[in-house]
C-alpha positions as CSV (number, residue, x, y, z in Angstrom):
1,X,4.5,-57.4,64.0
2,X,3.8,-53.8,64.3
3,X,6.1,-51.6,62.2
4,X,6.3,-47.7,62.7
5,X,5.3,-45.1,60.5
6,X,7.0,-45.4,56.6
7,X,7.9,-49.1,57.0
8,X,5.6,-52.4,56.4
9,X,6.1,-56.3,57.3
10,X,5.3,-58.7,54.8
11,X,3.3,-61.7,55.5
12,X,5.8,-64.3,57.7
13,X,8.5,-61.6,57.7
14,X,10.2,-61.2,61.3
15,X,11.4,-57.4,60.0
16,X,10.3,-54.2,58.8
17,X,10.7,-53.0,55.5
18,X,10.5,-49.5,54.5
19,X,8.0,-47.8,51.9
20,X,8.7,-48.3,48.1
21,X,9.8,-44.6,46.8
22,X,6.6,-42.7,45.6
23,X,4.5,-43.6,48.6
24,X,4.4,-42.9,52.6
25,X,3.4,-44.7,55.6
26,X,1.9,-42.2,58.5
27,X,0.8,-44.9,60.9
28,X,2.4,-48.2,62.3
29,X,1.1,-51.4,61.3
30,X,2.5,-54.4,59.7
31,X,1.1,-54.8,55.8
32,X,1.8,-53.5,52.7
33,X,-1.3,-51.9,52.5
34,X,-0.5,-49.3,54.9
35,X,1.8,-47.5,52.3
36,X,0.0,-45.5,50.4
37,X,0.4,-43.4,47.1
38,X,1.7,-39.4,47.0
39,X,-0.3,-37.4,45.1
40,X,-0.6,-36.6,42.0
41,X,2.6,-34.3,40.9
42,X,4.2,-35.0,44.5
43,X,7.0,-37.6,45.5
44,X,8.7,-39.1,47.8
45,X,11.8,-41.0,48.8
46,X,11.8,-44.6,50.4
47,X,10.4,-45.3,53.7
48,X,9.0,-41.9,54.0
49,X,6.3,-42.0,57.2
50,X,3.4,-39.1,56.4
51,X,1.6,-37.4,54.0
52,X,3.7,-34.3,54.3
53,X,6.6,-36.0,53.3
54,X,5.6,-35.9,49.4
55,X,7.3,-33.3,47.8
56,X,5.8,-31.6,44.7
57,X,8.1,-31.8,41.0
58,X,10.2,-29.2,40.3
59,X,9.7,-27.1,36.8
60,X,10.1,-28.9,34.1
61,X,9.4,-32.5,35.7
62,X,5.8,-33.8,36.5
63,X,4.6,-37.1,38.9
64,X,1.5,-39.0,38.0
65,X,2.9,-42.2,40.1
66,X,4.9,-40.9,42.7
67,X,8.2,-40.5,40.5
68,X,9.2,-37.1,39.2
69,X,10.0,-37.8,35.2
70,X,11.7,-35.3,32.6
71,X,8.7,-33.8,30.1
72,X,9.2,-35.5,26.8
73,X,10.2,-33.5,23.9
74,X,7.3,-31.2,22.8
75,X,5.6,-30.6,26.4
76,X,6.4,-28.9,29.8
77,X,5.6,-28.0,33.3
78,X,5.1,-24.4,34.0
79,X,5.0,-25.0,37.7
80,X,5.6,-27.2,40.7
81,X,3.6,-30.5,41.3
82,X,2.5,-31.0,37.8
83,X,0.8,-34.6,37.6
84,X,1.2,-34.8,33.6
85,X,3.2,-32.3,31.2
86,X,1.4,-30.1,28.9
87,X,1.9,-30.6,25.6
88,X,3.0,-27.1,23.0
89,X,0.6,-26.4,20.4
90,X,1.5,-27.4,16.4
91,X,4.7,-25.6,15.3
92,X,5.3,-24.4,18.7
93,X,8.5,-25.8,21.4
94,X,8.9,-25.7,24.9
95,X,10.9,-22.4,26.5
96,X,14.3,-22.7,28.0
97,X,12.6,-22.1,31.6
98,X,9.4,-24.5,30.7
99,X,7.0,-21.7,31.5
100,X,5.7,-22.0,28.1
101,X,6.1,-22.6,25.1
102,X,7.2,-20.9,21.7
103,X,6.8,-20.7,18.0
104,X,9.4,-22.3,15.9
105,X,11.2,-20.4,12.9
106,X,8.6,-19.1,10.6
107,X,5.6,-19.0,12.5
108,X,4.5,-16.3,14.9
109,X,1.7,-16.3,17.6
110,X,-0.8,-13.3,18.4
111,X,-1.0,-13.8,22.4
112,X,-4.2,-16.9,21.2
113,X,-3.0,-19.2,23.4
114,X,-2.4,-22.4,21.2
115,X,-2.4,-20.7,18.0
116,X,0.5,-20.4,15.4
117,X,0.8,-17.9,12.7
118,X,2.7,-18.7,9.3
119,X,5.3,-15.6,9.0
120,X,3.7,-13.2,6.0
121,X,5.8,-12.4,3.1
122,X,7.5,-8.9,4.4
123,X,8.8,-10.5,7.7
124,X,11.8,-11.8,8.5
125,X,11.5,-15.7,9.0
126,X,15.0,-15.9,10.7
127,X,14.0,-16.1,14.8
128,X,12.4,-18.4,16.7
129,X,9.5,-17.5,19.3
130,X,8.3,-14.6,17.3
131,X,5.2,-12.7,18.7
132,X,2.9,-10.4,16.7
133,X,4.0,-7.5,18.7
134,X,7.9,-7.9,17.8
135,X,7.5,-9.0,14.1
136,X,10.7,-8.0,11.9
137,X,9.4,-5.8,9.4
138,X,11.5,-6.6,6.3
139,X,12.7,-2.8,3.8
140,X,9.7,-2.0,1.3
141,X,7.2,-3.2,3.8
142,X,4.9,-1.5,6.2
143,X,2.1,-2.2,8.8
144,X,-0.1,0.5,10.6
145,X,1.1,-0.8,14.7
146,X,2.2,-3.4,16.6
147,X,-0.8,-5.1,16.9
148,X,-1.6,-5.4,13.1
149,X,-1.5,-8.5,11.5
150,X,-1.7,-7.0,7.9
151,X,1.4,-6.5,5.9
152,X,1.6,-3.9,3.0
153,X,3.9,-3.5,0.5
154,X,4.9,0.4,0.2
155,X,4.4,1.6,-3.2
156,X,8.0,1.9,-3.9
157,X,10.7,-0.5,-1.6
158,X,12.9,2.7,-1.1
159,X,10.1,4.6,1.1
160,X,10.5,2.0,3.5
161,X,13.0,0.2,6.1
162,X,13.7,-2.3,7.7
163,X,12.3,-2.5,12.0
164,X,10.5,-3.4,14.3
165,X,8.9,-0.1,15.6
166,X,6.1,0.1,13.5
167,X,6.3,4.7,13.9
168,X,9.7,4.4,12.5
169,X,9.7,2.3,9.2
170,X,10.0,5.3,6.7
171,X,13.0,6.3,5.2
172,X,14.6,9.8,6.0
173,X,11.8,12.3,4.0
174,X,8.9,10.1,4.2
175,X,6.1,9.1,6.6
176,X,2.1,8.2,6.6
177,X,0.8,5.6,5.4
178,X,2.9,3.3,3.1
179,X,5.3,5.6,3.3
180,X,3.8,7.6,0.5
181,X,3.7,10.7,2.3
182,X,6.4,13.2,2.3
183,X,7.3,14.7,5.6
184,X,8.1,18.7,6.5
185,X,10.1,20.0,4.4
186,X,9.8,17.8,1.6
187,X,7.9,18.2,-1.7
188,X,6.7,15.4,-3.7
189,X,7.5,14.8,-7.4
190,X,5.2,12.1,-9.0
191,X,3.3,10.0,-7.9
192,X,2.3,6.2,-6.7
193,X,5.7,4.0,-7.3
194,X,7.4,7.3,-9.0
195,X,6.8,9.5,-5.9
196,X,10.5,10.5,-4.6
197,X,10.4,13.4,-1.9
198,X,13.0,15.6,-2.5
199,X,14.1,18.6,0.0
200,X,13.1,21.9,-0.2
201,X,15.8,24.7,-0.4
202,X,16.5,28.1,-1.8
203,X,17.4,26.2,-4.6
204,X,14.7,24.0,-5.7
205,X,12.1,27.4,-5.3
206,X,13.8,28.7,-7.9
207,X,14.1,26.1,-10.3
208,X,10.1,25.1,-9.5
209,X,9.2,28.6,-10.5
210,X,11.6,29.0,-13.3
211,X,10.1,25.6,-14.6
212,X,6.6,27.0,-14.6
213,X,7.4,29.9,-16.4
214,X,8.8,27.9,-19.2
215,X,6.4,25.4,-19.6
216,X,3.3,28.5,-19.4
217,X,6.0,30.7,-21.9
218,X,6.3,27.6,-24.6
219,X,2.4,27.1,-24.5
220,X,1.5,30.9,-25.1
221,X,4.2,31.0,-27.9
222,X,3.0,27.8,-29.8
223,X,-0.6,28.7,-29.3
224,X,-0.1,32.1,-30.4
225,X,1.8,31.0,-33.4
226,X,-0.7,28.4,-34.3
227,X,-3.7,30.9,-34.2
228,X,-1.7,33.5,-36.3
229,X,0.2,32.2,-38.7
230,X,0.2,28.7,-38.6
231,X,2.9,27.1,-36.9
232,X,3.5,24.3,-39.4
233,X,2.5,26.7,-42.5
234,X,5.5,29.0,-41.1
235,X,8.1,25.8,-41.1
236,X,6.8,24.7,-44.5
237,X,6.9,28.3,-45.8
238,X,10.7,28.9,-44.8
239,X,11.8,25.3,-45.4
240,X,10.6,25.8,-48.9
241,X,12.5,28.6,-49.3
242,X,15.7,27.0,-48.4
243,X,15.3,23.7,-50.3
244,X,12.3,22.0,-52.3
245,X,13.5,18.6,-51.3
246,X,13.3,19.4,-47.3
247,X,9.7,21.1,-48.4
248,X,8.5,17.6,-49.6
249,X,10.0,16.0,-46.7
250,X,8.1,18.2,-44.5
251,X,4.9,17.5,-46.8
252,X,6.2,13.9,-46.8
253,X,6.0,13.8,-42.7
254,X,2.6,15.8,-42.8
255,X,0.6,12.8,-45.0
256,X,2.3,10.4,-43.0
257,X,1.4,11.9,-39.5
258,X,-2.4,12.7,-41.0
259,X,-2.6,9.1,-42.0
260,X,-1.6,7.9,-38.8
261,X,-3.4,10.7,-36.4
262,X,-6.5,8.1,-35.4
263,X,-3.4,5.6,-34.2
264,X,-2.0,8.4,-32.3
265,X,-4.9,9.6,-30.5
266,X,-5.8,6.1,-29.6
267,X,-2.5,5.0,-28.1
268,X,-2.5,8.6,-26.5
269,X,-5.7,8.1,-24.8
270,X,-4.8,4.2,-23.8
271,X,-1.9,5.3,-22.0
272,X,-3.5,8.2,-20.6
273,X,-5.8,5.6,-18.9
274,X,-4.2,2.3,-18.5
275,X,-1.2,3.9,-16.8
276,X,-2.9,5.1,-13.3
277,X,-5.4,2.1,-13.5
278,X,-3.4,-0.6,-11.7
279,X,-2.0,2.1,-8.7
280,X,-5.7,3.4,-8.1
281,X,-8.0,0.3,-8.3
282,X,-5.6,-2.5,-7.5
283,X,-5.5,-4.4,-10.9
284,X,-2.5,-6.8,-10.8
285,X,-0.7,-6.6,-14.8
286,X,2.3,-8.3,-16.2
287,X,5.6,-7.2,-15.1
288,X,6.4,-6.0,-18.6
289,X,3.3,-4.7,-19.3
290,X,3.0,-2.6,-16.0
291,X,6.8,-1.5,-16.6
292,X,5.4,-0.1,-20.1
293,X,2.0,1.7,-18.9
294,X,3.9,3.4,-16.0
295,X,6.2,4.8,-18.5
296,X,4.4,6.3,-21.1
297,X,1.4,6.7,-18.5
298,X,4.0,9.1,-17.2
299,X,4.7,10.5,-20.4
300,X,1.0,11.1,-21.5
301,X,-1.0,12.1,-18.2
302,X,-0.1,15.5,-18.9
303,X,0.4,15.7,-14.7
304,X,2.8,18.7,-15.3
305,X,2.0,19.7,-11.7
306,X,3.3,16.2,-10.1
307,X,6.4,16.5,-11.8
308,X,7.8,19.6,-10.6
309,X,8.1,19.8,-6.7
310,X,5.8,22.4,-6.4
311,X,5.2,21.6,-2.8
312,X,8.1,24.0,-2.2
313,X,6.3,26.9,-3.2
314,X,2.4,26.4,-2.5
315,X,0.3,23.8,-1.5
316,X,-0.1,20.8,-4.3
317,X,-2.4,18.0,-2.4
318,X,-4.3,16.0,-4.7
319,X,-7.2,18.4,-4.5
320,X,-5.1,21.5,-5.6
321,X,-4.4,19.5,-8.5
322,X,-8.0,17.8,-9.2
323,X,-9.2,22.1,-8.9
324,X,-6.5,22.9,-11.3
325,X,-7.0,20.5,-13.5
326,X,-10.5,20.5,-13.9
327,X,-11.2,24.6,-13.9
328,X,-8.3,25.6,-16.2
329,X,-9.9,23.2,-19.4
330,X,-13.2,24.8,-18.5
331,X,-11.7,28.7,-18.0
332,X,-9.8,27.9,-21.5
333,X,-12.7,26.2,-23.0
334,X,-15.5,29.0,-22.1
335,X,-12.5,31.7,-23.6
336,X,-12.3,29.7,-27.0
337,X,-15.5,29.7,-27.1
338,X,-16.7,33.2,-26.8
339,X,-13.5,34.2,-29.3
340,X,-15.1,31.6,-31.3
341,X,-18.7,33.8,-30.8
342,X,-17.0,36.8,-31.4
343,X,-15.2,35.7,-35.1
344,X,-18.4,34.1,-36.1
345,X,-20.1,37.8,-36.2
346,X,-17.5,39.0,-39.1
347,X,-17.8,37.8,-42.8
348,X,-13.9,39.0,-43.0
349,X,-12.2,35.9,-44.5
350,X,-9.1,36.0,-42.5
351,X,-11.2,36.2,-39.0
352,X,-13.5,32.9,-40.3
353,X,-9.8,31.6,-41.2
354,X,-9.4,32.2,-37.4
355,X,-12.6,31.0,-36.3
356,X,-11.5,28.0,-37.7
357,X,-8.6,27.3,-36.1
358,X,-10.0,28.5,-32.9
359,X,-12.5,25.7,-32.8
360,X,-9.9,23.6,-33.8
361,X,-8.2,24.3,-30.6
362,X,-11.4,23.7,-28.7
363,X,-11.6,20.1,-30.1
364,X,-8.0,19.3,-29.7
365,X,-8.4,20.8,-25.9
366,X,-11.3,19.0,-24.9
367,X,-9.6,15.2,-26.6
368,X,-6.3,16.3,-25.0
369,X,-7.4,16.2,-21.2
370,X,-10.8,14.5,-21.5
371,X,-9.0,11.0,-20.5
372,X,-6.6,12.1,-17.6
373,X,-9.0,14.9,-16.1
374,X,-11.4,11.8,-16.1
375,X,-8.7,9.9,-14.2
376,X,-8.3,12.8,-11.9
377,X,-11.9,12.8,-11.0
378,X,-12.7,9.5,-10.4
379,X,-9.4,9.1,-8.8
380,X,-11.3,11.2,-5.6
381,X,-13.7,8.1,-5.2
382,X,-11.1,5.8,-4.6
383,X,-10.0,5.1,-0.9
384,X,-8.1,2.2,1.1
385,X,-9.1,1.8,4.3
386,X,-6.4,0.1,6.7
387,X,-6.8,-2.2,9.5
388,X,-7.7,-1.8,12.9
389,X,-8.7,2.2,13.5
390,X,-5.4,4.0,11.4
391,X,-8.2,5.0,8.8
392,X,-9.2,5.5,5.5
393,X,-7.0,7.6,3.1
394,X,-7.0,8.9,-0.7
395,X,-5.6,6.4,-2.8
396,X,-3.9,9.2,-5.1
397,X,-2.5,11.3,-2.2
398,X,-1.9,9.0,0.7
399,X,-2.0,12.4,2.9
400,X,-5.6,12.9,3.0
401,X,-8.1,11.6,4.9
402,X,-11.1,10.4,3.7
403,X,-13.3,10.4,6.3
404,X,-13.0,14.5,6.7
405,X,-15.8,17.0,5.7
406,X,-12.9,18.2,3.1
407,X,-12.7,15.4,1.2
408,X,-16.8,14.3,1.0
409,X,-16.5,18.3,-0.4
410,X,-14.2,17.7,-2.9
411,X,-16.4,14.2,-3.6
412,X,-19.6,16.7,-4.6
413,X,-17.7,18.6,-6.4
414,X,-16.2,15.3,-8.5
415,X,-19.7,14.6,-8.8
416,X,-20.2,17.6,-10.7
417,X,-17.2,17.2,-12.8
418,X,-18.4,13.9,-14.0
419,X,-21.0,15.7,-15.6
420,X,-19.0,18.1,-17.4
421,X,-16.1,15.8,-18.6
422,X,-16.5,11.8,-18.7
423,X,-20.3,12.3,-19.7
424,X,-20.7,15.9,-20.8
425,X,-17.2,16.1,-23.4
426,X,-18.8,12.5,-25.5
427,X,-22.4,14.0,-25.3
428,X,-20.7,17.6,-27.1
429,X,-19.0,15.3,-29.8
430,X,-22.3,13.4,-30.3
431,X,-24.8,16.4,-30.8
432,X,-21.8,17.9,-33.1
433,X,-21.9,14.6,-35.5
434,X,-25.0,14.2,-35.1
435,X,-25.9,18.0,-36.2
436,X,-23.2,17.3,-39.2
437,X,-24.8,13.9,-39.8
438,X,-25.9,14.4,-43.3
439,X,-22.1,15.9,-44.7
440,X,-20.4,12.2,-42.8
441,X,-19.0,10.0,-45.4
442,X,-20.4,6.5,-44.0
443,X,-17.8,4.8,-46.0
């Protein structure tokens, strides 16, 4: 018997029987055959009669044989009339809404699609679905935007906050790169981890400036006294008039301070050197041993300039100092030397008493800031170049660029100083042995 459209008649049956659920009937006829599959990602209800009757799967569900099913854990349906669910990439879950998927706690994703990132140390770890754009920057970390995937530790955690705005993770006073730039109306004291950026006031102008006329007044009077008199002769001299025994104490401390000089200059030197190594080239050093080179590197640098904020006053970028730094040896150096000139004309025996201790000062000048003018110099070669187009900028003064016509300027002009200081102070104390070479004691 003929049955109408979205029913059937099995063989020997006297009655029609309607569709099976999932497929449709859109003519009349009596076998089974006539009821036919919905399409992929569709469905249907029994006894359904036409092709249009197949209804497509909701979000969330898919169809692949006329039955709309729940995705299984780990996949989803974006759309309507999904046939199969997709499944989420590694470490990622489906959304809420099934129109995607999302990383799981400690994993971010870039916009790839598919691809999961681990979380890099200096981000929080503590949400889920975490895109590169909305990474939780964690305090003493920085990155140059949004869209970067590198994460920096700033030179000291205190320069930098926590956020997610990569233009505003600098604490109050501080900005640029790493956070080792201090903003308007800040001066910088130190430098690298020791950089703090204090605020400039009617206050601190004074102090700056009555600081430099201390430090300038106490060199003047000890020089002067030294090339007189002679500063320890003149503490020996009156000690011994007071007491004998505090005389040969004095004496006492004077044999033991000679014996130990070539100690003292060589720890002097180390620290002078070792202590801005790791900051400017990267070298990774014990805790404890890192701790102690930064402090006495502090002490011994002689960077009198970078511990006063003289930023206040005038301008003190790193090439004011490497200038400074490198000219006022030289200026001081050519004076001693002419004086020097001058005293070796006279056969007076107090003036070649003077000539004397004039090149004595020379020598103990040039040992003094051979190793952290050095330092200085080659400090203007090294640069860190940050991801993605924020630049390349001076390693030892994170405010300058070093892609500017300044800076290759100030590079020619390091150049030079290499000549005069790393290479040209040894070759002066070689041709000076070397012209003594016969009085040496070899032994």
């Amino acid at each position: 018997m003929d049955c109408a459209s979205g029913k059937f008649s099995p063989a020997g049956a006297s009655i029609c029987t309607s569709c099976d659920a999932g497929k449709h009937s859109s003519s009349s006829g009596s076998s089974e055959d006539i009821c036919v599959d919905c399409d992929a990602g569709t469905f249907s209800e029994q006894g359904r009669s036409s092709d249009g009757s197949c209804e497509k799967c909701v979000i969330g569900k898919a169809a692949s044989a006329g039955f709309c099913e729940d995705c299984p854990l780990g996949s989803y349906a974006p759309g309507e009339g999904f046939a199969v669910c997709l499944p989420c990439p590694p470490n990622q879950f489906p959304k809420e809404d099934q129109t995607g998927c999302e990383v799981i706690t400690g994993y971010y994703t870039d916009g790839v699609e598919g691809q999961s990132i681990p979380i890099p140390t200096g981000v929080s770890e503590t949400a889920t679905g975490m895109t590169l754009e909305a990474l939780e920057i964690l305090p003493g970390y920085w990155r140059t935007s949004s869209t970067s995937k590198e994460i920096l530790a700033c030179l000291n955690s205190i320069h930098c906050k926590w956020g997610v705005d990569t233009t505003d993770l600098c604490a109050e006073g501080y900005t640029g790169p790493l956070c080792a730039v201090c903003a308007s109306g800040f001066a910088a004291v130190g430098v690298g981890e020791s950089l703090t950026c204090n605020v400039c006031n009617t206050g601190s102008e004074a102090a700056v400036s009555i600081a430099v006329a201390i430090v300038l007044l106490i060199f003047t009077a000890v020089l002067a006294c030294y090339l007189n008199k002679g500063f320890g002769e003149d503490v020996q001299s009156l000690l011994r008039q007071r007491s004998l025994a505090s005389s040969e104490a004095v004496n006492s401390v004077a044999q033991k301070f000679e014996k130990y000089q070539p100690i003292i200059k060589i720890i002097f030197t180390y620290f002078q050197v070792v202590g801005s190594l790791g900051f400017l080239y990267g070298l990774n050093f014990p805790p404890i041993f890192s701790t102690a080179t930064s402090i006495f590197g502090g002490i011994f640098s002689l960077d009198f300039i970078s511990i006063m904020p003289l930023g206040c006053i005038a301008p003190a970028d790193f090439y004011v100092k490497l200038v400074v730094y490198t000219a006022l040896p030289l200026i001081l150096g050519a004076i001693l030397i002419v004086w020097y000139t001058i005293l070796s004309s006279s056969s007076s025996p107090e003036r070649q008493n003077l000539k004397v201790k004039v090149f004595q000062v020379f020598l103990a000048l040039t040992f003094i800031v051979l190793p952290s003018v050095s330092v200085k110099i080659f400090s203007t070669f090294a640069c860190h170049t940050f991801d993605g187009d924020y630049g390349s900028y001076l390693k030892a003064d994170f405010s300058l660029d070093c892609t500017t016509d300044t800076h290759k300027f100030h590079m020619f002009y390091a150049a030079f100083m290499v000549i005069c200081y790393p290479v040209g102070i040894p070759l002066m104390y070689f041709l000076l042995l070397y012209e003594k070479r016969d009085k040496l004691d070899p032994g």
